[in-house]
C-alpha positions as CSV (number, residue, x, y, z in Angstrom):
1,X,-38.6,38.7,-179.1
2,X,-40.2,35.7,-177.1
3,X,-42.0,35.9,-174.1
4,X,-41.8,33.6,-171.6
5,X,-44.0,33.1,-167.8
6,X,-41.7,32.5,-164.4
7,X,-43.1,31.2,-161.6
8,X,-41.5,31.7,-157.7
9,X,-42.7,30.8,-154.4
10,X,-43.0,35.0,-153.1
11,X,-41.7,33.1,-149.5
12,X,-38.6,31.8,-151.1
13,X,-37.8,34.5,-153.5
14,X,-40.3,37.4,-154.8
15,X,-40.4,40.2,-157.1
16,X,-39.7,42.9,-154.5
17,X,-35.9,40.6,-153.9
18,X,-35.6,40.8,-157.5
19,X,-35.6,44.4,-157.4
20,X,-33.6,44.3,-154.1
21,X,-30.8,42.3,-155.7
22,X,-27.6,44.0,-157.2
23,X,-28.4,45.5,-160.2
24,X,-31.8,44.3,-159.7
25,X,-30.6,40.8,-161.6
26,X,-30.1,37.2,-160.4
27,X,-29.9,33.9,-161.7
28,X,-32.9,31.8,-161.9
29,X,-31.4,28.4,-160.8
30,X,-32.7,25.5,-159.5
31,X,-34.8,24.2,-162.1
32,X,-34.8,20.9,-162.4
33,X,-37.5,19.8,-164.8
34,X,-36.1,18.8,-168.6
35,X,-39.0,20.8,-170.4
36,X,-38.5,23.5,-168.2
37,X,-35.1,23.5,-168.8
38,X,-34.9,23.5,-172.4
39,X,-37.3,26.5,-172.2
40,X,-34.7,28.3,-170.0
41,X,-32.2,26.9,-173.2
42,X,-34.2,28.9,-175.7
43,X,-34.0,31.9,-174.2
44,X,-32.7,35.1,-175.5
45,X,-31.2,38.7,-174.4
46,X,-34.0,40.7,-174.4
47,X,-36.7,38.5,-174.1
48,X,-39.7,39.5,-171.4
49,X,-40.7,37.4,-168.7
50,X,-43.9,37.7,-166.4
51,X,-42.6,37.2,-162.9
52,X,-45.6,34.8,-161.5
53,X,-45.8,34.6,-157.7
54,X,-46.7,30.7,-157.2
55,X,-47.8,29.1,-153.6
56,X,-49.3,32.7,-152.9
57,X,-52.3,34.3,-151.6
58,X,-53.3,35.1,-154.0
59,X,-51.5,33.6,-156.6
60,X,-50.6,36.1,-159.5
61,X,-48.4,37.9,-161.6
62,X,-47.2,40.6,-160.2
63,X,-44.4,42.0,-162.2
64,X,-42.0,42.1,-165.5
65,X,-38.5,40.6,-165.8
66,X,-36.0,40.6,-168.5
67,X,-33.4,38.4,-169.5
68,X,-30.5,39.9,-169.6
69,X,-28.1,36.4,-169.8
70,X,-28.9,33.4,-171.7
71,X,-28.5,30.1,-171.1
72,X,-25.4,29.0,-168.9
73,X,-24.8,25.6,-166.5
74,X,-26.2,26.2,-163.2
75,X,-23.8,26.4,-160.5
76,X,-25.7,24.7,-157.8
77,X,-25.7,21.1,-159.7
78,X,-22.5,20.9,-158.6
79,X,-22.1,22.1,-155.4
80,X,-23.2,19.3,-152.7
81,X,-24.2,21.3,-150.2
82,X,-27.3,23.0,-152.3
83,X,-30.5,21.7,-152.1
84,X,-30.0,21.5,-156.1
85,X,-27.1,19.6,-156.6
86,X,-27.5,16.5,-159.1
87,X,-24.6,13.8,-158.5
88,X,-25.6,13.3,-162.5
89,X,-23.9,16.0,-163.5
90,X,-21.1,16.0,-165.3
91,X,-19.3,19.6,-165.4
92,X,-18.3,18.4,-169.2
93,X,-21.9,17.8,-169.9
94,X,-24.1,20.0,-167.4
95,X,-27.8,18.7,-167.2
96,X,-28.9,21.8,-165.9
97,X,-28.5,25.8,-167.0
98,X,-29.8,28.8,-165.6
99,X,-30.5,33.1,-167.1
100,X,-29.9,35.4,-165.7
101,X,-33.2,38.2,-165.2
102,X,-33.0,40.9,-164.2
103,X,-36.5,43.3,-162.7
104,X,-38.4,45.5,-165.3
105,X,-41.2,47.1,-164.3
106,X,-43.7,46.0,-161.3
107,X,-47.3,45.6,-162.3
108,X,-49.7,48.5,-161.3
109,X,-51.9,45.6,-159.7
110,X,-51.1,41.9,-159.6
111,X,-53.2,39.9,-162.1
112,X,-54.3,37.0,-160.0
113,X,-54.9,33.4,-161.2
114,X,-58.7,33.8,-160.8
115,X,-58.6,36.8,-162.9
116,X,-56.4,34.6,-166.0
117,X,-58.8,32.0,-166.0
118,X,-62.1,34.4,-166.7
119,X,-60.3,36.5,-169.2
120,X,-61.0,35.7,-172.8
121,X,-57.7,35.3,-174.8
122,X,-56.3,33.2,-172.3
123,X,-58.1,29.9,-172.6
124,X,-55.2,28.3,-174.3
125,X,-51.9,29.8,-171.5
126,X,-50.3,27.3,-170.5
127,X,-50.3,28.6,-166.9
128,X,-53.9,27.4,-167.2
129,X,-53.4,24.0,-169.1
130,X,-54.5,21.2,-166.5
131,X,-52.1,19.5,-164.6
132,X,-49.6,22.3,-165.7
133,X,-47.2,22.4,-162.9
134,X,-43.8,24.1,-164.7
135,X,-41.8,26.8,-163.9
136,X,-40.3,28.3,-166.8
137,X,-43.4,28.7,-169.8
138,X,-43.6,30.3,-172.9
139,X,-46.4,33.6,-173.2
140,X,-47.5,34.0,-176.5
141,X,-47.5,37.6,-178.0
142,X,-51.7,38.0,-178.0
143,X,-50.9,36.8,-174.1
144,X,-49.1,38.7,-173.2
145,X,-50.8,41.8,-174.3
146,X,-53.8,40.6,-172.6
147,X,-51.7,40.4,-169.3
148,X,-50.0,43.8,-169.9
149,X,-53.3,45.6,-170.4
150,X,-54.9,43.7,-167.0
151,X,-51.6,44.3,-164.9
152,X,-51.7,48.2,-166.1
153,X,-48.2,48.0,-168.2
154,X,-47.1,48.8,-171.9
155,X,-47.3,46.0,-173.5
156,X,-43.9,47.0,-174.8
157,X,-41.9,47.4,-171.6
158,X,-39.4,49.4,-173.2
């Protein structure tokens, strides 16, 4: 199993509409960055996700998602109405895909951006990586144990 970091603007769409939506799953489109996107591409049933509430206050992650879909074209790429539609692509040869997540388990307390970058362990996530603006990463397994532990979750999720 991999683990993997998503990032969402809590105005636009937050944890609590995660768990809101049918099924408590939803598609995470609109991604339109290529390293981004091949880390949605490597994706796999199963895998854990933080959910990372970006452009917050405070910034933090706040909850546990799991992917319950892999990788499939992104709907909105084609439609020209969405704010994500890419003239680019081709329905032959998509440029973008989306997962489908679906909520896991809400932290007992969000684990704020301040609090990552003091925490030993972490120095090398690349939430924390300068410049890093993505919003699909991957968590490595000593991460994300660290993360568990300060959010007041198994580490397991199961």
């Amino acid at each position: 199993m991999n683990h993997w970091l998503l990032k969402s603007e809590p105005s636009v769409f937050s944890f609590s509409d995660l768990q809101r939506a049918p099924e408590s799953t939803t598609s995470w489109e609109g991604v339109r960055n290529y390293a981004a996107r091949n880390f949605l591409r490597a994706m796999k049933r199963g895998d854990l996700a933080f959910f990372y509430h970006s452009n917050a206050e405070p910034n933090a992650i706040v909850g546990i998602a799991e992917i319950v879909r892999e990788a499939y074209p992104d709907a909105t790429q084609f439609q020209k109405r969405s704010e994500y539609y890419d003239a680019r692509s081709k329905r032959e040869e998509p440029l973008w895909s989306t997962v489908d997540v679906r909520a896991r388990e809400p932290f007992a307390r969000p684990v704020t951006l301040a609090e990552l970058r003091v925490t030993a362990g972490l120095e090398k996530m690349e939430l924390l990586r300068k410049g890093s603006r993505l919003s699909v990463t991957p968590v490595t397994a000593d991460e994300w144990k660290i993360v568990c532990t300060l959010g007041g979750v198994s580490a397991s999720a199961d």
